[in-house]
VOMIMI-280498 format. One record per residue (C-alpha): y, x, z; residue in three letters. Coordinates in nm, 4 decimals. Layout:
<atoms>
@v Y; u X; w Z; resn ALA
...
</atoms>
This chain:
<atoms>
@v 0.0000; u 0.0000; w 0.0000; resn UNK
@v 0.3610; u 0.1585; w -0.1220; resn UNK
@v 0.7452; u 0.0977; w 0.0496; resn UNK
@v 0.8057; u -0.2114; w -0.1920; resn UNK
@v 0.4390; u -0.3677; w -0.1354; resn UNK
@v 0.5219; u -0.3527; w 0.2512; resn UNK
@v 0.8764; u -0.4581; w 0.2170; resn UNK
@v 0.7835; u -0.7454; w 0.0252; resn UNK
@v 0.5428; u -0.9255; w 0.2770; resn UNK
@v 0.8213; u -0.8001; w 0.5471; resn UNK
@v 1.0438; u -1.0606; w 0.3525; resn UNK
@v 0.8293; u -1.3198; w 0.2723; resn UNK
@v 0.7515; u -1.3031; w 0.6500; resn UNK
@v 1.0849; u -1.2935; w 0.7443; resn UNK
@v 1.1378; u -1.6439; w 0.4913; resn UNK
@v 0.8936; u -1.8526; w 0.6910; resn UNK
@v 1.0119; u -1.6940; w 1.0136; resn UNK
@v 1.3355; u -1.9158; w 0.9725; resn UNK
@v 1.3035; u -2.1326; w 0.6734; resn UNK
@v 1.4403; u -1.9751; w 0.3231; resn UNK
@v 1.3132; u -1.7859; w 0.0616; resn UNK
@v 1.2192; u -1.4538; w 0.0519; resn UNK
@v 1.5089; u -1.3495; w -0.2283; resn UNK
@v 1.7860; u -1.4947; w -0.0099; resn UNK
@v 1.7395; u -1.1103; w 0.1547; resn UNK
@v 1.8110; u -0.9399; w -0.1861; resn UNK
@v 2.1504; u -1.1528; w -0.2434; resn UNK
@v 2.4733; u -0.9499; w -0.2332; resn UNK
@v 2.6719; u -1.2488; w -0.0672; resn UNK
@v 2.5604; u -1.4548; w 0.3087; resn UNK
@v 2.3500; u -1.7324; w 0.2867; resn UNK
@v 2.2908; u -1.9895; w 0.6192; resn UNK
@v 2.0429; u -2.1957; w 0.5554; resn UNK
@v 1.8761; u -2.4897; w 0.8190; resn UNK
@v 1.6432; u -2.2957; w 1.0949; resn UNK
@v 1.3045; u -2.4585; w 1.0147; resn UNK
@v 0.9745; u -2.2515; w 1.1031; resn UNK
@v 0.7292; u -2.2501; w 0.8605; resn UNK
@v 0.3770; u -2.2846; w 0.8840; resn UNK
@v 0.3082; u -1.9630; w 0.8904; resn UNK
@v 0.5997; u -1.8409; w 1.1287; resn UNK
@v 0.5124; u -1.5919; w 1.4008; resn UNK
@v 0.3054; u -1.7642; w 1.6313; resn UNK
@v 0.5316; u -1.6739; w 1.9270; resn UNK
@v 0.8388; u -1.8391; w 1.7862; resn UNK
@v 0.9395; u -2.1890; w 1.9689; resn UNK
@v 1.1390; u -2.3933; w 1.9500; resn UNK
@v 1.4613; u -2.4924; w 2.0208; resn UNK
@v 1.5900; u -2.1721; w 1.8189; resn UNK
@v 1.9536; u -2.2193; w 1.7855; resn UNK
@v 2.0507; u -1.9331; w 1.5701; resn UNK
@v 1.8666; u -1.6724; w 1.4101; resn UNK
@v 2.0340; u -1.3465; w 1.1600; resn UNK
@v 1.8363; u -1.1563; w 0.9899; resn UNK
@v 1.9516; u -0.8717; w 0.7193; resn UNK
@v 1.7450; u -0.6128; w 0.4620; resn UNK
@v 2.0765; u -0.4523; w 0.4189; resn UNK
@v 2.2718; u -0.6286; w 0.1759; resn UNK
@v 2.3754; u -0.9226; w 0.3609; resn UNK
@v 2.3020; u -1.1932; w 0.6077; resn UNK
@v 2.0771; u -1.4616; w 0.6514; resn UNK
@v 2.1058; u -1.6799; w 0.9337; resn UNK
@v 1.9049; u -1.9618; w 1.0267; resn UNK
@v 2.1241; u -2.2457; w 1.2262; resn UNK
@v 2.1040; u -2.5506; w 1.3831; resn UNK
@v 2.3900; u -2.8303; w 1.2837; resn UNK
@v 2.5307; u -2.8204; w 1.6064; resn UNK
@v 2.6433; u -2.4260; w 1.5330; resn UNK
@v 2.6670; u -2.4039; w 1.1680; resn UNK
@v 3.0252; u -2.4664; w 1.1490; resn UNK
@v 3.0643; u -2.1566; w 1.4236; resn UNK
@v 2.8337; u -1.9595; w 1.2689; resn UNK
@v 3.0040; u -1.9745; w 0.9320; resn UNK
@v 3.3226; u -1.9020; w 1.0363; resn UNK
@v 3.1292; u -1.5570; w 1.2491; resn UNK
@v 2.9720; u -1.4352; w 0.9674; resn UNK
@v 3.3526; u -1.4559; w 0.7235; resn UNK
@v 3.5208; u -1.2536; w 0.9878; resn UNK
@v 3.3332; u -0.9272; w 0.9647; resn UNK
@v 3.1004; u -0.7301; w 0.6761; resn UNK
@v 2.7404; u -0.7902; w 0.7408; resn UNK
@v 2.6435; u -0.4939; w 0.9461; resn UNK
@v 2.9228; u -0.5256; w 1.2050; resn UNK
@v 2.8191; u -0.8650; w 1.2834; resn UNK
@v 2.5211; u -0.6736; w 1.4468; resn UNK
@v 2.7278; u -0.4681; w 1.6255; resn UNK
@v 2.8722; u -0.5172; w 1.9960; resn UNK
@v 3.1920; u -0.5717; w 1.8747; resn UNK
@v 3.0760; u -0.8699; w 1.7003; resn UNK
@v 2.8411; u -0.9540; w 1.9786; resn UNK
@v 3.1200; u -0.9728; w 2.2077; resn UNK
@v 3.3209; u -1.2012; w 1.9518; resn UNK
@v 2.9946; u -1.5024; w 1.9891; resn UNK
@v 2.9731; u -1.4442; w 2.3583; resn UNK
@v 3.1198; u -1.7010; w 2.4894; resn UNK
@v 3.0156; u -2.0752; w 2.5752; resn UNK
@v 3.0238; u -2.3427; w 2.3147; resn UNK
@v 3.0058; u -2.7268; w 2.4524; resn UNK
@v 2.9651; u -3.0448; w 2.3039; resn UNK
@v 3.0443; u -3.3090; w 2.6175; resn UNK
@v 2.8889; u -3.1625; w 2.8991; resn UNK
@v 2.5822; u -2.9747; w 2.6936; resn UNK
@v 2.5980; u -2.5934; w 2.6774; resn UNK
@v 2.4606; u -2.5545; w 2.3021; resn UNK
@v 2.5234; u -2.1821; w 2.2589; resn UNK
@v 2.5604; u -1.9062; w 2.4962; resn UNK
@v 2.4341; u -1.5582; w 2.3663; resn UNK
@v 2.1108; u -1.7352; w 2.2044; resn UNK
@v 2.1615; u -1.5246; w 1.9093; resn UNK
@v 1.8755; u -1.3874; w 1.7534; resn UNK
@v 1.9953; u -1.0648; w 1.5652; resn UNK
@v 1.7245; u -0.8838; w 1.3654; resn UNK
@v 1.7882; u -0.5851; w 1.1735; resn UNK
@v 1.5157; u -0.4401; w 0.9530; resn UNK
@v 1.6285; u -0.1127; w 0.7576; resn UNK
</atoms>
């Protein structure tokens, strides 16, 4: 098995981990997509999973509930890619979002980098 054999189950695992395709890795620009496990999702995943980034190197894909989307989205514009992953941008998402008295996101960011 070569680099590209390996890196191409890495993304095809990495699709049904949070529910997109495998080539939404490879794109050049963000995608955010609905979190959804797939059937064949790492067995220790469970839900609820509010948020979930994942990047090859060329951009960001993040899984999302409704609920964050619209904070999400407006993250992901305010930095390049790889500084979302950094503690700078970590810092920038650390902080308490609330619909009525329900605490939906408080550092339940998933971040996964693979190089």
């Amino acid at each position: 098995m070569n680099n590209s054999e390996i890196k191409e189950i890495a993304l095809k695992q990495s699709a049904e981990d949070i529910g997109c395709r495998a080539h939404d890795f490879l794109s050049d620009k963000n995608v955010i997509v609905p979190f959804c496990l797939g059937k064949n999702a790492r067995k220790y995943y469970k839900e609820p999973i509010i948020c979930n980034f994942v990047s090859y190197g060329s951009n960001i894909v993040v899984a999302t509930t409704k609920e964050v989307s619209d904070l999400v989205t407006e993250y992901i514009g305010k930095f390049e890619f790889y500084h979302c992953f950094s503690l700078r941008g970590n810092y920038t998402i650390n902080y308490d979002v609330t619909l009525g008295s329900t605490v939906i996101l408080k550092s339940l960011l998933t971040l996964t980098v693979v190089p």
